[in-house]
DSSP file (Angstrom, degrees, kcal/mol; ACC not computed):
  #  RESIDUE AA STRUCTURE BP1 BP2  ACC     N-H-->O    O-->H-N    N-H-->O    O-->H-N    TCO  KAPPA ALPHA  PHI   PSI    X-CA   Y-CA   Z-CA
    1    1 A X              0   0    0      0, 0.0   114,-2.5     0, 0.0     2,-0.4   0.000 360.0 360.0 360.0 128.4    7.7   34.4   12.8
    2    2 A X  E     -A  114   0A   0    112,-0.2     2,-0.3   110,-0.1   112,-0.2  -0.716 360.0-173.1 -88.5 145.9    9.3   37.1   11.2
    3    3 A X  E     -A  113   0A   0    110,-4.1   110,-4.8    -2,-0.4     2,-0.9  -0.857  25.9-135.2-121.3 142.1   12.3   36.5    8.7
    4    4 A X  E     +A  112   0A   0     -2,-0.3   108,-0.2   108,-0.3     3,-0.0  -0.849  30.2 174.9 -92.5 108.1   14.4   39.1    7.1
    5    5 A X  E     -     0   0A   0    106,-1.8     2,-0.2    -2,-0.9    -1,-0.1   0.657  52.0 -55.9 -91.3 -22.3   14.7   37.7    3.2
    6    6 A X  E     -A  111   0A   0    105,-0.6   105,-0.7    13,-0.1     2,-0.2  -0.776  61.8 -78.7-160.4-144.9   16.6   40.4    1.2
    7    7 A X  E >>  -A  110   0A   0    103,-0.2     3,-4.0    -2,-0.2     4,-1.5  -0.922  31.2-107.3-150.2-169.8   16.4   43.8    0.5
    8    8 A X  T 34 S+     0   0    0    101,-2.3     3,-0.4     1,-0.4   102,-0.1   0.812 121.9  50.4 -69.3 -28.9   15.0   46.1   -1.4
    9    9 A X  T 34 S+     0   0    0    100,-0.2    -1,-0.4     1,-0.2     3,-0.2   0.544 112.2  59.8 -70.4 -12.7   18.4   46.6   -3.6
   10   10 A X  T <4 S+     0   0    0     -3,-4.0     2,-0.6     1,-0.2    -2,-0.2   0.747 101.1  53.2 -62.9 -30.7   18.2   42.7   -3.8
   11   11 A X  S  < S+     0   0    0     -4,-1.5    -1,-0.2    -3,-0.4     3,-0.1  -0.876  72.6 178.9-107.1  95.0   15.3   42.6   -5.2
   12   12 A X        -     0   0    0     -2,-0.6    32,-0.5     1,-0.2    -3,-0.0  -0.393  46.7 -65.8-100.3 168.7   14.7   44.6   -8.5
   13   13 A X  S    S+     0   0    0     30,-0.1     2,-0.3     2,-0.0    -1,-0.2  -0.119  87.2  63.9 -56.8 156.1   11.9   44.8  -10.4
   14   14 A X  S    S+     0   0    0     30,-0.5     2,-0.8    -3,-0.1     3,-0.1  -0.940  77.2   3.1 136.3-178.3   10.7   41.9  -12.1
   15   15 A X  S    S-     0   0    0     -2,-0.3    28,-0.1     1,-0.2    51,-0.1  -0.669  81.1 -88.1 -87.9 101.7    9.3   38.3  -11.9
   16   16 A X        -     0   0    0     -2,-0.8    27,-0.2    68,-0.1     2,-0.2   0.842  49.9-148.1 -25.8 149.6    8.7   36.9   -8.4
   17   17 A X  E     -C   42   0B   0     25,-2.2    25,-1.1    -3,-0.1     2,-0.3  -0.585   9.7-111.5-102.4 161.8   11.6   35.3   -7.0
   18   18 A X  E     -C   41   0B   0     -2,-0.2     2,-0.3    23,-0.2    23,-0.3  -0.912  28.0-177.4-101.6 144.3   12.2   32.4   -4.8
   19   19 A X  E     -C   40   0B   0     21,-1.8    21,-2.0    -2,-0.3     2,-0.2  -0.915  22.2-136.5-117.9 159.9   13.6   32.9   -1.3
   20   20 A X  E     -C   39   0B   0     -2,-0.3     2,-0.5    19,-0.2    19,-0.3  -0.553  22.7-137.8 -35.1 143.9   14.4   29.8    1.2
   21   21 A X  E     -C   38   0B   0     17,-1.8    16,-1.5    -2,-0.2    17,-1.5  -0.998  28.5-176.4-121.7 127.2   13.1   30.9    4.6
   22   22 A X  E     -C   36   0B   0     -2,-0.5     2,-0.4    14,-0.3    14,-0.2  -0.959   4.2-179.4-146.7  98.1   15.8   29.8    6.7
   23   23 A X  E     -C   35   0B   0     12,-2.1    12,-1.0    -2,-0.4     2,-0.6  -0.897  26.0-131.0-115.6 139.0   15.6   30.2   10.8
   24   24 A X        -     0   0    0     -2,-0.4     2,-0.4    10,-0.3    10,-0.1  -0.859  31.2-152.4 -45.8  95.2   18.0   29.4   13.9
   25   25 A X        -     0   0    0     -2,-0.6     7,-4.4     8,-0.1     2,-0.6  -0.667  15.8-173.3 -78.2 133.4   16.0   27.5   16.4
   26   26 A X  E     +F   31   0C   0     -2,-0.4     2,-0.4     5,-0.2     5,-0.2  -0.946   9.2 174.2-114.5 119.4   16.5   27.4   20.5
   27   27 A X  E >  S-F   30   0C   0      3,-0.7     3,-1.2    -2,-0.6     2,-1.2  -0.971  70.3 -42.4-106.0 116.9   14.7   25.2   22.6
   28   28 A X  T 3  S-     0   0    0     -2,-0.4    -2,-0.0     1,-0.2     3,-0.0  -0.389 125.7 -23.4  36.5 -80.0   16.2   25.5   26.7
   29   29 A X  T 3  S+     0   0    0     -2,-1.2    -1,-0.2     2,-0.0     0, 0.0   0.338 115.5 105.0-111.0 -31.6   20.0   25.6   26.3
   30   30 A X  E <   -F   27   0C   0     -3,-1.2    -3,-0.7    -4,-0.1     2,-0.3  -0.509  50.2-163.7 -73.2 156.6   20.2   23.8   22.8
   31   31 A X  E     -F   26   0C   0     -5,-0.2     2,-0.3    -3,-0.0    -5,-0.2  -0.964   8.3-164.5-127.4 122.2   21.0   26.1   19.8
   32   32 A X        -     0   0    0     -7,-4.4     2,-0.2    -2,-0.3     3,-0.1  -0.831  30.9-105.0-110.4 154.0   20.0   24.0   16.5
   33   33 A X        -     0   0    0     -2,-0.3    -8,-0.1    -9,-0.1   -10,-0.1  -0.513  46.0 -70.8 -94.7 174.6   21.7   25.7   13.2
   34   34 A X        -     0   0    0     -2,-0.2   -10,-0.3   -10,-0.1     2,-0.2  -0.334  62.1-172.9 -57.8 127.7   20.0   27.7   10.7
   35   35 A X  E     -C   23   0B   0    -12,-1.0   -12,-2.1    -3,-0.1     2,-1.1  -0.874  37.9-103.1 -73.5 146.3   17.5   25.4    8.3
   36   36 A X  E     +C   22   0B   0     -2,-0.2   -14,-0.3   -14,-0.2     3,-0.1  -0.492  44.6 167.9 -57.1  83.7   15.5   25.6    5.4
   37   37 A X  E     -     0   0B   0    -16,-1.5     2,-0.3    -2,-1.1   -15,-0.1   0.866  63.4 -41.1 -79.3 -29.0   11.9   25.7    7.0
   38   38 A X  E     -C   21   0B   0    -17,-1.5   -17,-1.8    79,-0.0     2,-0.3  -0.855  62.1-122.9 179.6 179.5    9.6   26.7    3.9
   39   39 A X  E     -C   20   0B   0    -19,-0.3    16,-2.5    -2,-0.3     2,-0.3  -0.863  16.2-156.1-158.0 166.4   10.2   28.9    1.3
   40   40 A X  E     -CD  19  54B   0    -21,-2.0   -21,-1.8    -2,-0.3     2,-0.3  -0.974  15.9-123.6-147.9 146.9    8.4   32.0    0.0
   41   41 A X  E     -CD  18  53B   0     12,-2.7    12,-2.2    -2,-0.3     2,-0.3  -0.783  26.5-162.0 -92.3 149.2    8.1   34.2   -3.8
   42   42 A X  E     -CD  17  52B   0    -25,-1.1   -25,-2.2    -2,-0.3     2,-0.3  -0.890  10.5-177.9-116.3 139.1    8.9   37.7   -3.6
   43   43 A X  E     - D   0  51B   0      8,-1.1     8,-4.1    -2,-0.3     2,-0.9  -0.873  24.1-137.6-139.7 118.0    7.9   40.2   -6.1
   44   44 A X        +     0   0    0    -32,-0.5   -30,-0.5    -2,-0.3     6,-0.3  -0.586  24.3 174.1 -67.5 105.7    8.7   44.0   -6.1
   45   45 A X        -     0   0    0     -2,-0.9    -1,-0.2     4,-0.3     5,-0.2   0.948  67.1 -10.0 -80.3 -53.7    5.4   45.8   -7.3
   46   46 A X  S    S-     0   0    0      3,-2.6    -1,-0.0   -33,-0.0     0, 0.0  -0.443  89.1 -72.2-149.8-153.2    6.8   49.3   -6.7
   47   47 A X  S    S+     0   0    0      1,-0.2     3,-0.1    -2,-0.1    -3,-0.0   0.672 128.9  19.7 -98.4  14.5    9.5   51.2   -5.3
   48   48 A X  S    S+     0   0    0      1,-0.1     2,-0.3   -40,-0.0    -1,-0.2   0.127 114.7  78.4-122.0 -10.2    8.8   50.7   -1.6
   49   49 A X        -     0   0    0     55,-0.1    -3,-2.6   -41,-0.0    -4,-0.3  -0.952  48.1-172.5-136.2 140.5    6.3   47.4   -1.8
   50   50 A X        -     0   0    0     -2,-0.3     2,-0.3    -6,-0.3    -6,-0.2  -0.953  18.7-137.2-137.9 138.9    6.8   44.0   -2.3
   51   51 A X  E     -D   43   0B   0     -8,-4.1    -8,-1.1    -2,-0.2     2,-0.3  -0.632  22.6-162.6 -84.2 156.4    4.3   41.2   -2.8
   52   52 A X  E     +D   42   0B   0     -2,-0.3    49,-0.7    49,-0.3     2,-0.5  -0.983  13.7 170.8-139.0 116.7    4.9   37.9   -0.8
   53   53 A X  E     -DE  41 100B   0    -12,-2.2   -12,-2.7    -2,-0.3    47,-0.2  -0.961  34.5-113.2-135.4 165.5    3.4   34.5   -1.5
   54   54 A X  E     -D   40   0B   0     45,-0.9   -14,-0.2    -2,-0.5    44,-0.0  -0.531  15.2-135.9 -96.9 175.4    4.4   31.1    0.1
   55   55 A X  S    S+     0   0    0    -16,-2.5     9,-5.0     9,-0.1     2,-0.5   0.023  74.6 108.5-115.7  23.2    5.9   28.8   -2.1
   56   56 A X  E    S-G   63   0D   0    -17,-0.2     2,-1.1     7,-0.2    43,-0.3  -0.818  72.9-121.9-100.6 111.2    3.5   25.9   -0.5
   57   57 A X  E > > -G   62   0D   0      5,-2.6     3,-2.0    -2,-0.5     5,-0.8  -0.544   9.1-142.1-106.1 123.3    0.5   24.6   -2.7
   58   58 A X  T 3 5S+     0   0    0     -2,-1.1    63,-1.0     1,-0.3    64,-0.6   0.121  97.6  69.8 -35.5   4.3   -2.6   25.2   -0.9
   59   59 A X  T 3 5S-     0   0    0     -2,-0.8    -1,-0.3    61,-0.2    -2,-0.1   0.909 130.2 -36.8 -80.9 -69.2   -3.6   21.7   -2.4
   60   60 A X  T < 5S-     0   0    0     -3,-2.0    -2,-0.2    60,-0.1    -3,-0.1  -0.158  91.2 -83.4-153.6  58.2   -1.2   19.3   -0.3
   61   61 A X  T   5 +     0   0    0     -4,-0.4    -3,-0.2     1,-0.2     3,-0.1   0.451  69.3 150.1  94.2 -20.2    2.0   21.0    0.2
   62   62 A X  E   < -G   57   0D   0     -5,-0.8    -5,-2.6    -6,-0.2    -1,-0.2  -0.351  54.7 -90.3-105.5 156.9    4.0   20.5   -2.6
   63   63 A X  E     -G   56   0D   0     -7,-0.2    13,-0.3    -2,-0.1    -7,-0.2  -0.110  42.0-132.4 -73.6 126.7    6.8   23.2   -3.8
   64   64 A X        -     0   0    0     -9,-5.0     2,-0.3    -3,-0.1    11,-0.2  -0.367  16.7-154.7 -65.3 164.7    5.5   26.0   -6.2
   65   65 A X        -     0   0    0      9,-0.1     9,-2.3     2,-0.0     2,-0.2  -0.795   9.3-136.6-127.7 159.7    7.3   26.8   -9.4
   66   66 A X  E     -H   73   0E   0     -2,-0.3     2,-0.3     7,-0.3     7,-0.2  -0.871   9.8-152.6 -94.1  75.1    7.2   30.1  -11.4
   67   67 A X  E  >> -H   72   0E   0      5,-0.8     5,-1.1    -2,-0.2     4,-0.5  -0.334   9.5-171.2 -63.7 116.7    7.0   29.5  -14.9
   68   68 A X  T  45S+     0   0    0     -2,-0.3    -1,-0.2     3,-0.2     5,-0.1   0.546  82.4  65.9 -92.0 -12.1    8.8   32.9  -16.5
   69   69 A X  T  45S+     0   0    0      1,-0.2    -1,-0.1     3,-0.1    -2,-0.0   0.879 123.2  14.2-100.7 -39.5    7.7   31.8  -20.3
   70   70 A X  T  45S-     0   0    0      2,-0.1    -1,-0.2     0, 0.0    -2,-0.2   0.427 105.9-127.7-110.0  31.7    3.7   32.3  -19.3
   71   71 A X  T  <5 +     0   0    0     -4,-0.5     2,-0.3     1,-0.2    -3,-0.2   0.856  63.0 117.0  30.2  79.3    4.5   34.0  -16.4
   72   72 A X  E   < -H   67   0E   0     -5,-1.1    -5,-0.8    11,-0.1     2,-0.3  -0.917  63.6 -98.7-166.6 168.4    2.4   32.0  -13.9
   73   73 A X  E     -HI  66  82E   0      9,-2.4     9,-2.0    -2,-0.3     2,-0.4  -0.849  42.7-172.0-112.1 136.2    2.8   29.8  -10.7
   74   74 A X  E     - I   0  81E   0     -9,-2.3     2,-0.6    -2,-0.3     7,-0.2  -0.946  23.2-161.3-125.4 133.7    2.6   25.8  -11.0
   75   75 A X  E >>> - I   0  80E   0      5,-3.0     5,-2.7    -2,-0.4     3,-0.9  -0.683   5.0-174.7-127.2 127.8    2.5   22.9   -9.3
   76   76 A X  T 345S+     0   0    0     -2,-0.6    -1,-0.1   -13,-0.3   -12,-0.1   0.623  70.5  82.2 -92.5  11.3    3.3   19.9  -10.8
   77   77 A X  T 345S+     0   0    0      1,-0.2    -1,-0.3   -14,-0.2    -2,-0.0   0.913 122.7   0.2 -57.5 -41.6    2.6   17.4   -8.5
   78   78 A X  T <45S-     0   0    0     -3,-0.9    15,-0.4     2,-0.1    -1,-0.2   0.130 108.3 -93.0-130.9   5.9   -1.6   17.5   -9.6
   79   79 A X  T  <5 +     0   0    0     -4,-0.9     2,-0.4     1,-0.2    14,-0.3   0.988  65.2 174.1  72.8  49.2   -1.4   20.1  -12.2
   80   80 A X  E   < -I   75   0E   0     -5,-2.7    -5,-3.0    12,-0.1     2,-0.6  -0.829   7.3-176.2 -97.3 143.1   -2.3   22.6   -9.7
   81   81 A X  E     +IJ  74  89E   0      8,-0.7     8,-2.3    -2,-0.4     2,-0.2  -0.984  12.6 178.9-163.2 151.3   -2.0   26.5  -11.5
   82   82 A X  E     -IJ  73  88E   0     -9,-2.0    -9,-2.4    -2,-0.6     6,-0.2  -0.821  25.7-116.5-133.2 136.7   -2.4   29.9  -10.1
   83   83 A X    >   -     0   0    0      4,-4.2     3,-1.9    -2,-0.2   -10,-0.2  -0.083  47.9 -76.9 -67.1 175.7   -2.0   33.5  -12.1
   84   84 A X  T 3  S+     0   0    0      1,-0.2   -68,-0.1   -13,-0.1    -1,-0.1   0.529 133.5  51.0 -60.4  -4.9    0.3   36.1  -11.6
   85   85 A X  T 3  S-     0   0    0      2,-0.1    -1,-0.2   -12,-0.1     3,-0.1   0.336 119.6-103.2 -94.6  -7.0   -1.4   37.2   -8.7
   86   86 A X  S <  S+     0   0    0     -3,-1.9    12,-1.6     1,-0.3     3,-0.1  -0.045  70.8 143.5 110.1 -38.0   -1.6   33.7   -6.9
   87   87 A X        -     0   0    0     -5,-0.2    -4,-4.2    10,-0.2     2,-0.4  -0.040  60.7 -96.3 -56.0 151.0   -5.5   32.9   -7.7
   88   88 A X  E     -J   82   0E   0     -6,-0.2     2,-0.3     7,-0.1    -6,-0.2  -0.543  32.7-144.1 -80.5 143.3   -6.3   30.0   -8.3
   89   89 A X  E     -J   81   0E   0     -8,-2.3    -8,-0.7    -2,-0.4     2,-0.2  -0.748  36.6 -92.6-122.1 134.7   -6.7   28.8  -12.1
   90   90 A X  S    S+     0   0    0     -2,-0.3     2,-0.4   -10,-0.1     3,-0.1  -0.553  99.9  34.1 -82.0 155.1   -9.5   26.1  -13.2
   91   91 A X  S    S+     0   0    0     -2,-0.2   -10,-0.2     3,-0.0     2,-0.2   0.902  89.3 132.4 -65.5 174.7   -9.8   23.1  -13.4
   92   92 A X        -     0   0    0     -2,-0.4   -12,-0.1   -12,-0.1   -13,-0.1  -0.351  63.6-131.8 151.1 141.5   -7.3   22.3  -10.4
   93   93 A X  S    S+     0   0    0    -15,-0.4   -13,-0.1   -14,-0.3   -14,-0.1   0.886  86.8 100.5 -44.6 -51.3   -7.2   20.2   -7.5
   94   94 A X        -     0   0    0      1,-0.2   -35,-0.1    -5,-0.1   -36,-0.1   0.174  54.5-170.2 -31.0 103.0   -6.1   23.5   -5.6
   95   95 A X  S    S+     0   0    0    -37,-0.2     2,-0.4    27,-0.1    -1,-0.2   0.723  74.8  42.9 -81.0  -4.4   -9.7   24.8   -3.8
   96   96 A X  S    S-     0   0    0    -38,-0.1     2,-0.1    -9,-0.1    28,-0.1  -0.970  86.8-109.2-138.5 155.3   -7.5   28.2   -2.9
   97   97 A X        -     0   0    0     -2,-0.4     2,-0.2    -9,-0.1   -10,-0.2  -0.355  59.6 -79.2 -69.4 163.5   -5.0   30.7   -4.4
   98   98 A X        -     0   0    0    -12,-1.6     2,-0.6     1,-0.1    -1,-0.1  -0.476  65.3 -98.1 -64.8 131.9   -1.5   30.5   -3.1
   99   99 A X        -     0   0    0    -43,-0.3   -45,-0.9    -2,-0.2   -43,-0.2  -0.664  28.4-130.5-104.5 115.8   -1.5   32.4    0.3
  100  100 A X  B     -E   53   0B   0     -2,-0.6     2,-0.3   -47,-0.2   -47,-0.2   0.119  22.4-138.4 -56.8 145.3   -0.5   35.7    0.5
  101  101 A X        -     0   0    0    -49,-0.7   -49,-0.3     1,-0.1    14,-0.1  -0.841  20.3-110.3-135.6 142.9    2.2   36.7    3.3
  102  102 A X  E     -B  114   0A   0     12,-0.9    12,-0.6    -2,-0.3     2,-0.3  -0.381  42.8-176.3 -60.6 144.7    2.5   39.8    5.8
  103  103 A X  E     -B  113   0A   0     10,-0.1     2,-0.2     2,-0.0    10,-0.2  -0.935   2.4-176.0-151.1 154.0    5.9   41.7    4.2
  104  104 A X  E     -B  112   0A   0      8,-2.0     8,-1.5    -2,-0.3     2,-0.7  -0.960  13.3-149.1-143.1 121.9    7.2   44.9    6.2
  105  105 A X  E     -B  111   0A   0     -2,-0.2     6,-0.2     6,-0.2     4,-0.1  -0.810   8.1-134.1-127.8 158.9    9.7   46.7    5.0
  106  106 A X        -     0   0    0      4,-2.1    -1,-0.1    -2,-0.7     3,-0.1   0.303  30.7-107.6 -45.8-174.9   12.6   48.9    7.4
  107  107 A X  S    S+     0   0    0      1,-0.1    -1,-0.1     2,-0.1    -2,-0.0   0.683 125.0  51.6 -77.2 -27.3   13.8   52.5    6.7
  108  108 A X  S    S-     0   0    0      2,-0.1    -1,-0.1  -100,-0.0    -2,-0.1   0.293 122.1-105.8 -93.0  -1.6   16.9   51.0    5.7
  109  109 A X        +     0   0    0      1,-0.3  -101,-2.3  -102,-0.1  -100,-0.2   0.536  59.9 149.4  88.5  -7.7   15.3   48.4    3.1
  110  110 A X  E     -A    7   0A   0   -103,-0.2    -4,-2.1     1,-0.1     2,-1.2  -0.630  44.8-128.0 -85.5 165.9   15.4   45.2    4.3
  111  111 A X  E     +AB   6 105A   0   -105,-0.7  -106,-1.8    -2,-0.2  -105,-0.6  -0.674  30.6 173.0 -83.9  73.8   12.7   42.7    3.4
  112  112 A X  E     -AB   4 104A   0     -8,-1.5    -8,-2.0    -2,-1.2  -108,-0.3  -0.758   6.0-177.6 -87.8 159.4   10.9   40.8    6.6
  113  113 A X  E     -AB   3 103A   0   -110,-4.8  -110,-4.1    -2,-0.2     2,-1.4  -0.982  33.1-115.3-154.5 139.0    7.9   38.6    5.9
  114  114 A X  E     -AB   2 102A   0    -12,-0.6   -12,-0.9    -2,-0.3  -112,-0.2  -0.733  37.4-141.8-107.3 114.5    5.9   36.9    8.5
  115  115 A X        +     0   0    0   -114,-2.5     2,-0.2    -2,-1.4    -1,-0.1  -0.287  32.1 165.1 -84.4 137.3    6.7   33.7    7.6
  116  116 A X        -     0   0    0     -2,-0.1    13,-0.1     2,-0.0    -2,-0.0  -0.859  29.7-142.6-161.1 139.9    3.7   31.2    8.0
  117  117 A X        -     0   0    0     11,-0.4    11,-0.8    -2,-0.2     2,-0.4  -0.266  18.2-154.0 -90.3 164.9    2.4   27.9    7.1
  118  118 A X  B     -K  127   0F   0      9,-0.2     9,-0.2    11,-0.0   -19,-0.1  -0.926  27.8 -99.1-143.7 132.4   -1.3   26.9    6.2
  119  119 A X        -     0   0    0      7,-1.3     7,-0.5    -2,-0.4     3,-0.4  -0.079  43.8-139.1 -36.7 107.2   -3.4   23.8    6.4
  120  120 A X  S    S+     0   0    0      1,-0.2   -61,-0.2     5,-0.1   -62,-0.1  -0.633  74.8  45.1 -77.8 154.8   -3.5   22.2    3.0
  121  121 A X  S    S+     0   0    0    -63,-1.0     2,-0.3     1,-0.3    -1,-0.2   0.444  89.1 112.1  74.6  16.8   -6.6   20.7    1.5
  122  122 A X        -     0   0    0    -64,-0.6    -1,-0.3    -3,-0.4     4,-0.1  -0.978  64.8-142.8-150.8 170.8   -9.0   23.3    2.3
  123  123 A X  S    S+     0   0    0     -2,-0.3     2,-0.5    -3,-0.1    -1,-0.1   0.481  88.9  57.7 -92.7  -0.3  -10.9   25.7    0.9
  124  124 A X  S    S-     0   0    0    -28,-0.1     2,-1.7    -5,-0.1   -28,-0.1  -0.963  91.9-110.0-118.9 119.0  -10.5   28.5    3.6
  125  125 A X        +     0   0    0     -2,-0.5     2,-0.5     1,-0.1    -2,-0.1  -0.331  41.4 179.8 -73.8 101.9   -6.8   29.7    4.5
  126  126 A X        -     0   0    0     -2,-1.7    -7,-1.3    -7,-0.5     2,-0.3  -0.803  23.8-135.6 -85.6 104.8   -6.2   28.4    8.0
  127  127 A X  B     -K  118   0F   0     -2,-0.5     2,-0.6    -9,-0.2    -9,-0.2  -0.458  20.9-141.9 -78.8 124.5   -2.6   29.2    9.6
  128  128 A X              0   0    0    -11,-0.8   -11,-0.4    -2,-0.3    -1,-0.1  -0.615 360.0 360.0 -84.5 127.4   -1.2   26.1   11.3
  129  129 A X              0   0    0     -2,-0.6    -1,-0.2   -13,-0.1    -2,-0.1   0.278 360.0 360.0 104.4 360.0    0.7   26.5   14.7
């Protein structure tokens, strides 16, 4: 699914960000309100492109952090850690870097990214659903 997450005047240059990814769902007649489905880093590389990485670690799920003092991604649930680029950093449980996300952005500057989950525990990035 795609979500619109900022834009590009939201997002300045600098060191990835967190967004919530946050959708309405309808299923027949019912309308459920907007939730927190997964969440995603953003980082503006230039002045039209933005990098996107989910904020899910490719180990078993658990919510990434972005350490700003060695600039790098952790997770501290198993002491999983990833570079500035996402790869994954050895030793760690993690068998993959953090998985990289489609991002398109308008004429006008907003941010979508097609938001998507991936099967944790493996070594090959598989999109689930």
């Amino acid at each position: 699914m795609k979500v619109k997450l900022t834009t590009l005047d939201g997002l300045p240059p600098g060191p990835p960000r967190l967004f919530a990814v946050n959708v309405e769902r309808t299923d027949a007649w019912t309308r459920h309100e907007r939730k927190a489905v997964g969440a995603v880093f953003l980082e503006r590389t230039g002045d039209r492109t933005v990098k996107a990485l989910s904020a899910a670690c490719p180990h078993l799920g658990g919510s990434i952090e972005y350490r700003t003092a060695t600039k790098d991604f952790y997770c501290p649930i198993h002491d999983s850690g990833f570079a500035a680029d996402g790869a994954v950093v050895q030793p760690s449980p993690a068998s993959r870097g953090l998985d990289s996300l489609e991002v398109e952005i308008t004429d006008s500057g907003e941010v979508w990214v097609k938001f998507q989950e991936f099967k944790a525990g493996t070594p090959e990035k598989v999109a689930v659903g």
